[in-house]
C-alpha positions as CSV (number, residue, x, y, z in Angstrom):
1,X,72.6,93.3,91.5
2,X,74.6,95.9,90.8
3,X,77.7,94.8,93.2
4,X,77.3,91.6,90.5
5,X,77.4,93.4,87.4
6,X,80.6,95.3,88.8
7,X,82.2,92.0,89.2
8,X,81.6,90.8,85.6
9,X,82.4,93.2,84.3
10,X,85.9,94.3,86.2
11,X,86.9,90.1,85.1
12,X,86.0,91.0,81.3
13,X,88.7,93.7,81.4
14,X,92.3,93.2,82.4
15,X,92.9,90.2,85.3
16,X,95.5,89.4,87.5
17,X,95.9,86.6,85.2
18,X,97.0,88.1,82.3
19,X,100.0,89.9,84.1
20,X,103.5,88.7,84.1
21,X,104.6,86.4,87.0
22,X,107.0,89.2,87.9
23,X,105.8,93.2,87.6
24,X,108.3,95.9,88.0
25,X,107.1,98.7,89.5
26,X,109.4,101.2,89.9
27,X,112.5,99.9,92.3
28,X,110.3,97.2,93.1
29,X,109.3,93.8,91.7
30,X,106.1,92.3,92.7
31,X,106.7,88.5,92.2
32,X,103.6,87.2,92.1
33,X,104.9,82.9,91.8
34,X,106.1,83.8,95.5
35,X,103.8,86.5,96.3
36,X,106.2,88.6,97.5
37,X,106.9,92.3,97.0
38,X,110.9,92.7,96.6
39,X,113.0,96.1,96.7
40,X,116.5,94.5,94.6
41,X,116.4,91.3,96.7
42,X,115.2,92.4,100.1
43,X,111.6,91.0,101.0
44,X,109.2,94.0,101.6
45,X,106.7,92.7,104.0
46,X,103.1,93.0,103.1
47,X,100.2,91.3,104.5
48,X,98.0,89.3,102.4
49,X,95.0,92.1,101.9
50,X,98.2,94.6,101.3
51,X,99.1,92.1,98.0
52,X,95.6,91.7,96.6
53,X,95.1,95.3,96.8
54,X,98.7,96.2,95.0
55,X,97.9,93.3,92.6
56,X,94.5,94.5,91.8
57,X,95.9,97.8,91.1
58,X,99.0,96.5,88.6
59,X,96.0,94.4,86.6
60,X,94.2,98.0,86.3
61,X,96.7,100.3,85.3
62,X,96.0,103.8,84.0
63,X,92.2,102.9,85.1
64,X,90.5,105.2,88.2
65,X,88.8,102.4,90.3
66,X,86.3,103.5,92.8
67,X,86.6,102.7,96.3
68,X,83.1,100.8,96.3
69,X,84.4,98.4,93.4
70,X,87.7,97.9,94.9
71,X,85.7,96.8,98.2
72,X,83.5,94.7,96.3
73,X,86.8,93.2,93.6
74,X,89.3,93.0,96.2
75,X,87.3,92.2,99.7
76,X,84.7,90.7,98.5
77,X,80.5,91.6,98.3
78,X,79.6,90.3,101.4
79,X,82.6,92.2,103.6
80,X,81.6,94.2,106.8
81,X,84.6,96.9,105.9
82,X,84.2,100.3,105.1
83,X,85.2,102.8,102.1
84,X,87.9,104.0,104.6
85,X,89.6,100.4,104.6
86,X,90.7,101.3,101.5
87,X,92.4,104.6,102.6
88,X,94.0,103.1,105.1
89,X,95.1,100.1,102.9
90,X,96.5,103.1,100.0
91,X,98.1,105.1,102.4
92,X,100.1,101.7,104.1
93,X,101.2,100.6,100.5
94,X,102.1,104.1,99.8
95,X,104.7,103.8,102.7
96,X,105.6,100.3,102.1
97,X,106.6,101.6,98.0
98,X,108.4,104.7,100.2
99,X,105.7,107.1,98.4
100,X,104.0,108.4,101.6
101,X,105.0,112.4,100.8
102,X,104.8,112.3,96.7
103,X,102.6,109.2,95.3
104,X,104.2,108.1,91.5
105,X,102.3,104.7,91.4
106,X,98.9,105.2,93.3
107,X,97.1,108.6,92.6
108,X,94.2,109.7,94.3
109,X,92.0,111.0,91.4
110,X,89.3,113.8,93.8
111,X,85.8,112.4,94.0
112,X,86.2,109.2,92.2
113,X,88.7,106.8,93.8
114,X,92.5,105.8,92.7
115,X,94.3,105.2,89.8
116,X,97.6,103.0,89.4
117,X,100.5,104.1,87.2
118,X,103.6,102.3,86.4
């Protein structure tokens, strides 16, 4: 139930919807009509749980999110993964945005999950 009431809610507040078709974050664009990340006009590859993670994140900006509502927003209620999917999923698109050493975009906020800044 609560898994549920987490979903409703997280769709009342911003959605991916409501976001440009293109985001700039940073030197990157994320084009979301081709559902491609871009750095200028070179394709950065992400796979497709890499996207609906950095998507989820650009329609939460400035928001901590929990790593049990991400699993539940981004993978779904009925996934088999782990909290530590989620980790591992941050620390790839750290690396992917070239962030690995100093995060700008995707903070880790102690004790309570991450937070997305543009």
């Amino acid at each position: 139930m609560e898994a549920v009431l987490r979903r409703v809610s997280a769709r009342e507040g911003p959605s991916a919807a409501a976001l440009p078709e293109v985001l700039r974050i940073g030197d990157f664009s994320l084009d979301r009509r081709r559902g491609e990340l871009l750095q200028g006009s070179e394709i950065v590859p992400l796979n497709a749980q890499e996207y609906r993670l950095l998507e989820f994140f650009a329609a939460n900006p400035d928001r901590v999110i929990g790593r049990e509502e991400m699993l539940d927003l981004v993978w779904g209620y009925d996934s088999q993964t782990t909290t530590r999917t989620i980790d591992v999923h941050v620390a790839k698109l750290r690396q992917r945005l070239g962030e690995s050493e100093l995060p700008r975009h995707i903070l880790t906020v102690r004790g309570r999950g991450y937070k997305f800044v543009l």
